[in-house]
Each structure stands twice: as C-alpha cells, then as structure tokens.
ROTORBA-882824 format. One record per residue: residue number from 1; residue in one letter; chain; x, y, z of N, C-alpha, C in turn. Coordinates in nm, 4 decimals. Layout:
(zafi NUM; a; A; (X; Y; Z); (X; Y; Z); (X; Y; Z))
...
END
This chain:
(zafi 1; x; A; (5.3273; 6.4855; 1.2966); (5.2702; 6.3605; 1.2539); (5.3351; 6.2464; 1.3335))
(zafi 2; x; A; (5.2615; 6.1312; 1.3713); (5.3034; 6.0697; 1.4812); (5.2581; 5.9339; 1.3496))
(zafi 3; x; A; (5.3005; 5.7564; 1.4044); (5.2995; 5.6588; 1.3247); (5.2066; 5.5636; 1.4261))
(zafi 4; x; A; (5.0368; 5.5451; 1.3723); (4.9597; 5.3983; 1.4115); (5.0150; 5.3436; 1.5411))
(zafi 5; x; A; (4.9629; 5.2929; 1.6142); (5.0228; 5.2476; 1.7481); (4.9464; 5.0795; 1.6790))
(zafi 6; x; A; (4.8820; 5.0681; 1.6020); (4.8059; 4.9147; 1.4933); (4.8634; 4.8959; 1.3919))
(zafi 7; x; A; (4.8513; 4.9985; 1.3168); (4.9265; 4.9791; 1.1082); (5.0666; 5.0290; 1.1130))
(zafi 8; x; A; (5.0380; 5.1415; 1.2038); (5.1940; 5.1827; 1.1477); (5.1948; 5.2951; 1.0580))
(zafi 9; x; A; (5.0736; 5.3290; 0.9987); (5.0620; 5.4172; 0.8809); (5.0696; 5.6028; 0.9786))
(zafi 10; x; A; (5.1251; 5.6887; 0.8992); (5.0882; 5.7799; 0.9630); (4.9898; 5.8897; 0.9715))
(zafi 11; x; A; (4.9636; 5.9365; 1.0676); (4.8183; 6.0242; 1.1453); (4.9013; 6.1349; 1.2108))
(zafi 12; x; A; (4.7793; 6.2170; 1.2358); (4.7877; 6.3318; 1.2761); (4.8121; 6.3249; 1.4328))
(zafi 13; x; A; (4.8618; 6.3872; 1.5330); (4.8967; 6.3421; 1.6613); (4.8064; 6.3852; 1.7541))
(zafi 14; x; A; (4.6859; 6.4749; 1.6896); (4.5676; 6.4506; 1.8146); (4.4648; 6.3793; 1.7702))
(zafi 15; x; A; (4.5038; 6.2392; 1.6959); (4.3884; 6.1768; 1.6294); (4.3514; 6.0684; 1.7523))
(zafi 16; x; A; (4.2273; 6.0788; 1.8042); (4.1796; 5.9760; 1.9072); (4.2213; 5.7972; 1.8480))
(zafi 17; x; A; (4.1744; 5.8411; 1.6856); (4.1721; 5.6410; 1.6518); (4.2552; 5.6848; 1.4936))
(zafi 18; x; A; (4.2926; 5.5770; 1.4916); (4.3681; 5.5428; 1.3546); (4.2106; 5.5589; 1.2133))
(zafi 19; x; A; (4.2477; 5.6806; 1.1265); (4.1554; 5.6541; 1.0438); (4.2153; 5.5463; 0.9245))
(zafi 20; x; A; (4.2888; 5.4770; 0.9231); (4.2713; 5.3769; 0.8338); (4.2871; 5.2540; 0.9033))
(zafi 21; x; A; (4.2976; 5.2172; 1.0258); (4.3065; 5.0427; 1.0994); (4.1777; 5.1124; 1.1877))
(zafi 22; x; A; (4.1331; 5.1854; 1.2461); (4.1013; 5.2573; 1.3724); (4.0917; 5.2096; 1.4945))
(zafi 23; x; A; (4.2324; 5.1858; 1.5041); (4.3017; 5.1814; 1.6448); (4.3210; 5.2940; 1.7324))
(zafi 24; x; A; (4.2813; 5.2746; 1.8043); (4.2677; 5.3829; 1.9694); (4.4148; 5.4195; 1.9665))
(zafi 25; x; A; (4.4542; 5.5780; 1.9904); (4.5761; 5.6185; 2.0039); (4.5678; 5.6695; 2.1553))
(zafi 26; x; A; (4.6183; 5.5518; 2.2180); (4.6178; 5.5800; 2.3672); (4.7241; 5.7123; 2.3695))
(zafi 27; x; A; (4.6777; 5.8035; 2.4974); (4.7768; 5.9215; 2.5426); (4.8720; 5.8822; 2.6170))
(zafi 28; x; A; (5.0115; 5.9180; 2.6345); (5.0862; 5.8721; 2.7364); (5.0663; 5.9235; 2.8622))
(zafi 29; x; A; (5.0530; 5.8594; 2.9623); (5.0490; 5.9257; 3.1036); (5.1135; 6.0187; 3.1351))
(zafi 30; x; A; (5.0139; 6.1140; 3.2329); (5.0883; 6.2605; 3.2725); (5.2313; 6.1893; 3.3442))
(zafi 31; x; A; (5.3102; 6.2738; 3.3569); (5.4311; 6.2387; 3.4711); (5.4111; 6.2510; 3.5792))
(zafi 32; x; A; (5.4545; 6.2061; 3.6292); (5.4135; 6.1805; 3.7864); (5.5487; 6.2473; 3.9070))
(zafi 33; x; A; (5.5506; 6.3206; 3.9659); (5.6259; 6.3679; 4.0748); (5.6965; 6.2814; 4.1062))
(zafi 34; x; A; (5.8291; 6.2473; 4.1250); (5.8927; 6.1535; 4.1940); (5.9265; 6.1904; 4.3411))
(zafi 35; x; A; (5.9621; 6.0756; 4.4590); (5.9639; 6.1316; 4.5411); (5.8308; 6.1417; 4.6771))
(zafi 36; x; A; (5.8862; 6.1276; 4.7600); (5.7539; 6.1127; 4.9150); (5.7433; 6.2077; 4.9606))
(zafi 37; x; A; (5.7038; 6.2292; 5.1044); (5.6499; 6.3434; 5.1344); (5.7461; 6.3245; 5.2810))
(zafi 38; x; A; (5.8562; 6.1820; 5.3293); (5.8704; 6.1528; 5.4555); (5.9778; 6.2382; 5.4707))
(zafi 39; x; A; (6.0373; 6.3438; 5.3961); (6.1120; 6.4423; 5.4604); (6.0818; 6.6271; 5.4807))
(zafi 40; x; A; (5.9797; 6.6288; 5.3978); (5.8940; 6.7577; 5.4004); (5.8415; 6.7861; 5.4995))
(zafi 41; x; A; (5.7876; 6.6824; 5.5636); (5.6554; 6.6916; 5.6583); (5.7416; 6.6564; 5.8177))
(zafi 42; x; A; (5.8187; 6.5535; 5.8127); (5.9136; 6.6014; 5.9824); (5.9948; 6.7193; 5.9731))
(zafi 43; x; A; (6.0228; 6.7884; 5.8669); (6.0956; 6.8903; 5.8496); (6.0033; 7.0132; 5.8653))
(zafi 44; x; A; (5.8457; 7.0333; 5.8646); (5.7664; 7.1067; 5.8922); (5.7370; 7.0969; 6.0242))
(zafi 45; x; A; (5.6970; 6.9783; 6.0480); (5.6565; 6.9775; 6.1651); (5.7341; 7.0364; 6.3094))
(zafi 46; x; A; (5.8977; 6.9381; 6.2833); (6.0163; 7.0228; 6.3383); (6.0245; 7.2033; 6.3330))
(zafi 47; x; A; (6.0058; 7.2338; 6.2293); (6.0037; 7.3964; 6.2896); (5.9537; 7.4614; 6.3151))
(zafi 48; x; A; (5.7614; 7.4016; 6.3041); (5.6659; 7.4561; 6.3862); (5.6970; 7.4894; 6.5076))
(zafi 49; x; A; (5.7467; 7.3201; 6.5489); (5.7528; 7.3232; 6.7184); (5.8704; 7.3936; 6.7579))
(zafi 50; x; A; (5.9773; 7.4427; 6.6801); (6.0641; 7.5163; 6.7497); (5.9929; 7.6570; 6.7474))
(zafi 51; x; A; (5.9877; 7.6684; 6.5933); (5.9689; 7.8794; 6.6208); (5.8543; 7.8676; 6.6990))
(zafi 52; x; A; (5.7368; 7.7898; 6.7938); (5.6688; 7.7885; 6.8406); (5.7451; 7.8153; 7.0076))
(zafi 53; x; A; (5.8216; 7.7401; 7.0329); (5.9142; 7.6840; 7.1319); (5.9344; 7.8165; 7.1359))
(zafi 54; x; A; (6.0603; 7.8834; 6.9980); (6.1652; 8.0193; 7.0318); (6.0628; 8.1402; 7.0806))
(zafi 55; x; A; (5.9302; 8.1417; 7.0407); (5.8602; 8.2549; 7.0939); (5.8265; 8.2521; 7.2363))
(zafi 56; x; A; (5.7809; 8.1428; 7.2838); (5.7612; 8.0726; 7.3829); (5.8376; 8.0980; 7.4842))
(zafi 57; x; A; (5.9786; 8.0970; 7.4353); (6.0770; 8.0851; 7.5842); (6.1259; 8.1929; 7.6641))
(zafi 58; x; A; (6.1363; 8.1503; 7.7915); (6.2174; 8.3007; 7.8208); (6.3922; 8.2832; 7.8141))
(zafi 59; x; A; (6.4539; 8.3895; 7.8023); (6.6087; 8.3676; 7.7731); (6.7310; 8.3082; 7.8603))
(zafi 60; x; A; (6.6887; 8.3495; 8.0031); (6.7302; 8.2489; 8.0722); (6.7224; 8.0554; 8.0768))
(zafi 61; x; A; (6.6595; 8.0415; 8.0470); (6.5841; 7.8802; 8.0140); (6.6855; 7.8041; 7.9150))
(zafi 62; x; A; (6.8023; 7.7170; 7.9464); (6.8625; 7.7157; 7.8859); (6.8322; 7.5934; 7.7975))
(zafi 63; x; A; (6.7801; 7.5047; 7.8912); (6.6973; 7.3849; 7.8479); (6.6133; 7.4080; 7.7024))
(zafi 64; x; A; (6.5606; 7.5023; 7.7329); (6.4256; 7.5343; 7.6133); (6.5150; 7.6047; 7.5194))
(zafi 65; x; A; (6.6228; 7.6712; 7.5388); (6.6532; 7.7283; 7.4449); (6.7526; 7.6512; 7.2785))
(zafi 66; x; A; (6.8138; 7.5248; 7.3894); (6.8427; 7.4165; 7.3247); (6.8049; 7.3747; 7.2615))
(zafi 67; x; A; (6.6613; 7.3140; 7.3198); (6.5444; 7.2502; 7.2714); (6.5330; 7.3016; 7.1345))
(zafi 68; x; A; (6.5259; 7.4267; 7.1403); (6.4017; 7.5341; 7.0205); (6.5503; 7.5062; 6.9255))
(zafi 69; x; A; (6.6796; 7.5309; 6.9568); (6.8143; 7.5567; 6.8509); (6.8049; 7.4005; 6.7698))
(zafi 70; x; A; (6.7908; 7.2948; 6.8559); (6.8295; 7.1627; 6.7925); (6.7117; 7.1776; 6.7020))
(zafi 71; x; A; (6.6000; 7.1639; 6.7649); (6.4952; 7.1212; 6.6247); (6.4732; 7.1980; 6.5399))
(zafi 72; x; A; (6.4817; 7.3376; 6.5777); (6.5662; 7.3985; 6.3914); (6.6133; 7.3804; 6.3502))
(zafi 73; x; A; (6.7643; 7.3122; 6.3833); (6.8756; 7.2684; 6.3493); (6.8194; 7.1297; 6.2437))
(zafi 74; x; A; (6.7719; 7.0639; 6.3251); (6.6674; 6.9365; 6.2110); (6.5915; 6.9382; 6.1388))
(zafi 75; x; A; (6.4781; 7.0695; 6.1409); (6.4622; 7.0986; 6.0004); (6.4598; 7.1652; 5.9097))
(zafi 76; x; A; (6.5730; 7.2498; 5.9870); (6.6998; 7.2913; 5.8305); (6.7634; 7.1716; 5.7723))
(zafi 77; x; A; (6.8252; 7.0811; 5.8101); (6.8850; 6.9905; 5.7955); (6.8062; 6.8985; 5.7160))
(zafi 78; x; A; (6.6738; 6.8799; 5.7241); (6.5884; 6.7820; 5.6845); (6.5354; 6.8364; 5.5337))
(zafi 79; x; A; (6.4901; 6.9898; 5.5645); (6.4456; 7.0709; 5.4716); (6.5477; 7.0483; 5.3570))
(zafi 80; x; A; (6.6982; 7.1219; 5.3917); (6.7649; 7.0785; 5.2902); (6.7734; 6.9903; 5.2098))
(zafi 81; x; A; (6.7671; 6.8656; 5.2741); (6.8089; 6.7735; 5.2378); (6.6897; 6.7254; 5.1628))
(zafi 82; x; A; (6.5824; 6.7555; 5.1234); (6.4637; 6.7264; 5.0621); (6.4398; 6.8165; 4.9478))
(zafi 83; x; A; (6.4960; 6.9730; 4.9858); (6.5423; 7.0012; 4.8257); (6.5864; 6.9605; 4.7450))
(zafi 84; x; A; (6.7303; 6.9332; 4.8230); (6.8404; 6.8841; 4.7200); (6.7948; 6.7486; 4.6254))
(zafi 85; x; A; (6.7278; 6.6718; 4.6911); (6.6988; 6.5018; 4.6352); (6.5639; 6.4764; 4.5880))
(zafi 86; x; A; (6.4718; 6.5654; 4.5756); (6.3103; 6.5339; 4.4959); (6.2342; 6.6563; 4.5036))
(zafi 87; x; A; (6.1921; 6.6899; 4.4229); (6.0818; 6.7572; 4.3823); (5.9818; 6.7483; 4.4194))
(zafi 88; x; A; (5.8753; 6.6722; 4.4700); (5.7905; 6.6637; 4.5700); (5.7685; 6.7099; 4.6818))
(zafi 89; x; A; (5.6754; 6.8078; 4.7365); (5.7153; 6.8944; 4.8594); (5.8392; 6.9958; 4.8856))
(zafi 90; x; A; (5.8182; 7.0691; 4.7834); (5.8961; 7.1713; 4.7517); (5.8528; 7.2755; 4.8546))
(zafi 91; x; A; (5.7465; 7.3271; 4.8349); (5.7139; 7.4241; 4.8972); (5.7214; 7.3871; 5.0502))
(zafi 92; x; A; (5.6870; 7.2457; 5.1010); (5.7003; 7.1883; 5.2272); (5.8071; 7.2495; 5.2848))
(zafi 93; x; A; (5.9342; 7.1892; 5.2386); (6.0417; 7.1885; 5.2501); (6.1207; 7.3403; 5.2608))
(zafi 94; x; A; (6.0484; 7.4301; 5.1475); (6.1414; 7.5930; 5.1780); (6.0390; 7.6295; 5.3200))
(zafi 95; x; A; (5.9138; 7.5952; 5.3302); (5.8440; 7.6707; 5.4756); (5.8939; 7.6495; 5.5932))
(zafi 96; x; A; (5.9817; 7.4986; 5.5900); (6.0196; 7.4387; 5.7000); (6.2257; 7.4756; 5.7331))
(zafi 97; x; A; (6.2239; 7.4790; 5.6033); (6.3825; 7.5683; 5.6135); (6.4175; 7.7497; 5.6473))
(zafi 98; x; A; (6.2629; 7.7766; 5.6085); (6.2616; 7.9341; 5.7105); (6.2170; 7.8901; 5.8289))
(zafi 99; x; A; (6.1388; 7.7728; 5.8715); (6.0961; 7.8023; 5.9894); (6.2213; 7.7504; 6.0599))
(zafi 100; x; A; (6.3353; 7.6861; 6.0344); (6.4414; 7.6192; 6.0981); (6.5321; 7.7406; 6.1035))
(zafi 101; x; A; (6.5664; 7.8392; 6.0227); (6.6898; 7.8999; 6.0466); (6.6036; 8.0079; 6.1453))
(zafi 102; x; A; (6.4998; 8.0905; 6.1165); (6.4070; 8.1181; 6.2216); (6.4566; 8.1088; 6.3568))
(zafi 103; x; A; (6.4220; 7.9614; 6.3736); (6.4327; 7.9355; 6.5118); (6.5594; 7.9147; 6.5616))
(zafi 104; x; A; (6.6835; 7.8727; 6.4824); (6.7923; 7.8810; 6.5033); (6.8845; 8.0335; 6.5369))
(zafi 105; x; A; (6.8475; 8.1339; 6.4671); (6.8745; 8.2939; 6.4947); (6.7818; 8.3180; 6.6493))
(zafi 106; x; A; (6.6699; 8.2801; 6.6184); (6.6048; 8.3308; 6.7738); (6.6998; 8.2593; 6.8845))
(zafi 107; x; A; (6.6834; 8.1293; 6.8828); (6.7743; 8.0563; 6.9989); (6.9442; 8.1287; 7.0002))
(zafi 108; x; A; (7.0046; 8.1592; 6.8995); (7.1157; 8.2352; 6.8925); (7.1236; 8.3567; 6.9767))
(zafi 109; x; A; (6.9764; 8.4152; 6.9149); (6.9461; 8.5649; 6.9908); (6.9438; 8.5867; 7.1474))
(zafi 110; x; A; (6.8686; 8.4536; 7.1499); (6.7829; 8.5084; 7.3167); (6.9490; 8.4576; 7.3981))
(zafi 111; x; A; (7.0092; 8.3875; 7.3564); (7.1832; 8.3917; 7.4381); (7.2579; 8.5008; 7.4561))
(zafi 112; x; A; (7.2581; 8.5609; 7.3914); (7.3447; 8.6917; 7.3479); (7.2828; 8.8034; 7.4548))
END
C-alpha cells in the first residue's frame, strides 16, 4: 500500500488514480544507465585496428609490430578503465579488452 501523491489517503500501489481525490499516480521513471559511451567505443575501435594490424603483419616488421602492441596496449587500458567506472557499454568494453590483450600476446608472439 503506497499514500495519495493529492490526499494523502492510502491506495493500492498499482492504482492509476486516487479513488477518493482521483489524482493520477504518476510512475517513477525507469533508471537510466549512468555513464557515456566515450571510452567503450575508442577502446573498440583501438583493438579492431590492432588484432587487425597483429594478423596482418609479418614478424620481422618491427614498426608494425609496435604499432599492433601499443594499440592493444590502449584498449586494454581504455577497456579497463571503463569497466571499472560505469556500467554503460559493458559489453563494449569486455570485446575491446579481449581484442587488446589479443593483440598484445600476438605482438609478444610474432618477437619471440
């Protein structure tokens, strides 16, 4: 039992209107996600282009192989860091933290 949002008197809590004032019992708004999308999405994008890069390269190439290690390196780094601090782009964020350590083991690999 919930109390009139008009009289005050109490009602049942899926009552649309107050049956004795009949005042509208507005619903409270869904919750809303807190949180953007501006670290999910360079953090995806970043490990596209590496594990794209790490397949890409040949092992000699030391340039590229850099290349492919750093920007995994950023969005692991980014990924993390977008877990840890909002809920929003969750799933963003774990696709882009496999695709970062990914590319960070390959660039590891093709050295060795």
């Amino acid at each position: 039992m919930i109390h009139c949002r008009g009289c005050g008197q109490t009602i049942h809590e899926s009552a649309p209107n107050c049956p004795h004032c009949g005042a509208t019992q507005a619903a409270a708004p869904p919750p809303v996600a807190h949180g953007t999308l501006w670290l999910p999405v360079p953090a995806l994008v970043c490990g596209i282009v590496a594990v794209l890069g790490a397949f890409g390269t040949e092992a000699n190439d030391r340039d590229a192989v850099a290349g492919v290690g750093l920007f995994g390196a950023i969005a692991a780094i980014l990924a993390a860091i977008s877990l840890a601090r909002q809920p929003r782009g969750r799933g963003m964020a774990i696709a882009a933290l496999i695709l970062g350590i990914v590319a960070v083991l390959a660039a590891i690999g093709s050295r060795l």
